[in-house]
N, C-alpha and C positions, 0 to 999 in steps of 0.2 A: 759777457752779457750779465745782467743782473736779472736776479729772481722774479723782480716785474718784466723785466724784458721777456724773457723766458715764457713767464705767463700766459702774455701779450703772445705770442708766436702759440702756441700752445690751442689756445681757446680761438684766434683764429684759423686754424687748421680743422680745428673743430667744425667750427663756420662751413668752412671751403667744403666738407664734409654730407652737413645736416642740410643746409639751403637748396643744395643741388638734389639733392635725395628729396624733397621737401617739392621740388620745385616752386623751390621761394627766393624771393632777392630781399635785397637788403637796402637802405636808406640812410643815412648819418646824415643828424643837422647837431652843427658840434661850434659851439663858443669858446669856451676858453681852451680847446684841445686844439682850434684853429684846424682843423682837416687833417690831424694825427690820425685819428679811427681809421678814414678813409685809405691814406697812407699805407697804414699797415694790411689794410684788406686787400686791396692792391698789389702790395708786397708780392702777392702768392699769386703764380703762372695761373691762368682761369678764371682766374675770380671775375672776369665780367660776366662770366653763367650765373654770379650769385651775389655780384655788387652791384645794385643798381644804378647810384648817384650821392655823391656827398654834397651837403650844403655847409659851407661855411658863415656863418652868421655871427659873426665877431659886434657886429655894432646892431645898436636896439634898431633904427631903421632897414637894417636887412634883415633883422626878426621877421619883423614884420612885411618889410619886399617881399623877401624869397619864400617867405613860409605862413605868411597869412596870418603871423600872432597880432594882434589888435595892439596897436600903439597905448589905448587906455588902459590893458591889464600890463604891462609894460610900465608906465607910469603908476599905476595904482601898487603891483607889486613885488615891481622891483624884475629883473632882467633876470636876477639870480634866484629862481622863487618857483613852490612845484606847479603853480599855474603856467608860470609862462615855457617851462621846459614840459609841460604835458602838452600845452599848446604849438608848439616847438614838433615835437613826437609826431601829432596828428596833420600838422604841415606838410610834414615829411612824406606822408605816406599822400596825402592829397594832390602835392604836387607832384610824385614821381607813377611810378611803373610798378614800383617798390610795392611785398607782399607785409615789411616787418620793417618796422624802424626804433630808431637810436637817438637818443637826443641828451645833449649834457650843456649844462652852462654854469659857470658858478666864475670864483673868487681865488684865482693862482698867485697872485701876490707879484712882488713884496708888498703892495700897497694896495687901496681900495676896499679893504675888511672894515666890519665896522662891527661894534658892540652883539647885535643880534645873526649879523651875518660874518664871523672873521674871517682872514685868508684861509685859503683851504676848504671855505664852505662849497659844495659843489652838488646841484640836482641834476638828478640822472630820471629818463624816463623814457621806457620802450614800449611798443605800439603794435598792437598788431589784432586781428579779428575785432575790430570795433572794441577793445578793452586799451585800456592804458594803464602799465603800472609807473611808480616814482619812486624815487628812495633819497635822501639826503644821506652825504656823508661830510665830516669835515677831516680833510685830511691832511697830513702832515707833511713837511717840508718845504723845499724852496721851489722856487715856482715849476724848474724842472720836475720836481719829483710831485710837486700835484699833477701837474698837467701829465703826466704816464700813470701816475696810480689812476687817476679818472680813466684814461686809456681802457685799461685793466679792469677796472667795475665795470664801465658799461660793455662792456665785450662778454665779461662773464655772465653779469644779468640778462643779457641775453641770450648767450647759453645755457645759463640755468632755463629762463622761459620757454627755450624751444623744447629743452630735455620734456619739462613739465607737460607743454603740450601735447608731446609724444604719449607721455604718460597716464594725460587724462580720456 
């Protein structure tokens, strides 16, 4: 396995861990990782104590089907953008069962980047107690290795957020 894979396995365990202790479940509405998040939650015996429902939302019209993001922020800012992946976030949690949600969409290439947004660009944004946070990263490689490094962020930002919540 490689070091993201690792990761990946890692901070889901985490997951499988914190949610159930938490009595909280979890949500994924995932674009370009296509139901990888889910996938890998999944992975792990149990996880339906602590996985609620993954959405896939690969095209702007199931944005907006499955998850309620409004077709004009969609058109106004772009699919890959931190409105429409907070929008995405809040979907997630409105449409499911779910206490905590995940949402990623962005630009895995080889193609589709452009000047403002190039391959690799990818927004991340997790949801939870009426707050949403977001983060842009762009990141590197081929479209394998975006589509698992995004894996990887949004797994851990949300790790990071629950740890934090513990914390505050």
């Amino acid at each position: 396995m490689t070091d993201t894979e690792d990761a990946i396995v890692d901070l889901v365990a985490e997951l499988a861990v914190a949610l159930p202790a938490r009595g909280e479940t979890l949500a994924a509405a995932e674009s370009c990782t296509g139901g990888w998040i889910a996938k890998c939650c999944t992975d792990v015996a149990g996880s339906s104590a602590w996985f609620e429902r993954g959405f896939v939302t690969y095209s702007n019209a199931a944005k907006s089907d499955m998850l309620g993001v409004p077709a004009s922020l969609i058109e106004s800012e772009g699919a890959v953008s931190e409105a429409v992946v907070a929008a995405m976030a809040t979907g997630a949690l409105a449409r499911s069962l779910a206490d905590v949600a995940v949402a990623v969409s962005g630009i895995a290439g080889p193609d589709g980047g452009t000047e403002d947004k190039p391959v690799g660009t990818v927004w991340f944004a997790w949801a939870a107690d009426g707050d949403v946070a977001t983060e842009r990263r762009v990141l590197a490689g081929d479209r394998e290795a975006v589509r698992r490094a995004s894996v990887a962020v949004a797994l851990s930002g949300l790790c990071e957020r629950l740890r934090g919540r513990d914390a505050g």
